[in-house]
Residue, then its C-alpha position, 0 to 999 in steps of 0.5 A: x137281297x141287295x145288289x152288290x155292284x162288281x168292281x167293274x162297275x164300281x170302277x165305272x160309277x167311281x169315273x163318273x162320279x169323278x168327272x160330273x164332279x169335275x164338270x161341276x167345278x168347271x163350271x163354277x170356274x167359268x161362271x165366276x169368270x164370266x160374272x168377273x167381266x161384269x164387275x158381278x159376284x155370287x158369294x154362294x157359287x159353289x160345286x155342289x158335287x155329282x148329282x143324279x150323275x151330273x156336275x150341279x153347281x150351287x148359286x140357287x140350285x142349277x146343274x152344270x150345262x145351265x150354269x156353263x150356258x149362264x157363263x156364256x151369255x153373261x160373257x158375251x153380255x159383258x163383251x157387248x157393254x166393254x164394246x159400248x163404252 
């Protein structure tokens, strides 16, 4: 016999889903932003929805701390090189 979840925790599941969406989209936003400074774009860079419970961001495949980590080392990047010029 199946499982059948409560509505507790659908409701649970349902808010989790929502904010690894969320994070996800975040994400995105904040790449894109951070690659804008580099003059740089990724066509493809998209939320790719909740996975496994977890925002997951589509630019080859990453979840969403990699990319928000992608974004700040990529802004400061591009910091540095305003700096230098």
């Amino acid at each position: 016999m199946a499982y059948e979840m409560t509505h507790a925790e659908r409701i649970q599941y349902k808010r989790r889903q929502d904010g690894a969406y969320q994070a996800g989209e975040d994400a995105v936003t904040n790449l894109q932003a951070a690659l804008a400074l580099a003059d740089m774009t990724l066509p493809s860079l998209s939320n790719d929805g909740p996975v496994a419970g977890h925002g997951f961001v589509r630019l080859g495949g990453c979840n969403a701390a990699f990319a928000n980590r992608l974004a700040e080392v990529i802004t400061a990047g591009a910091n540095a090189l305003q700096y230098q010029r």
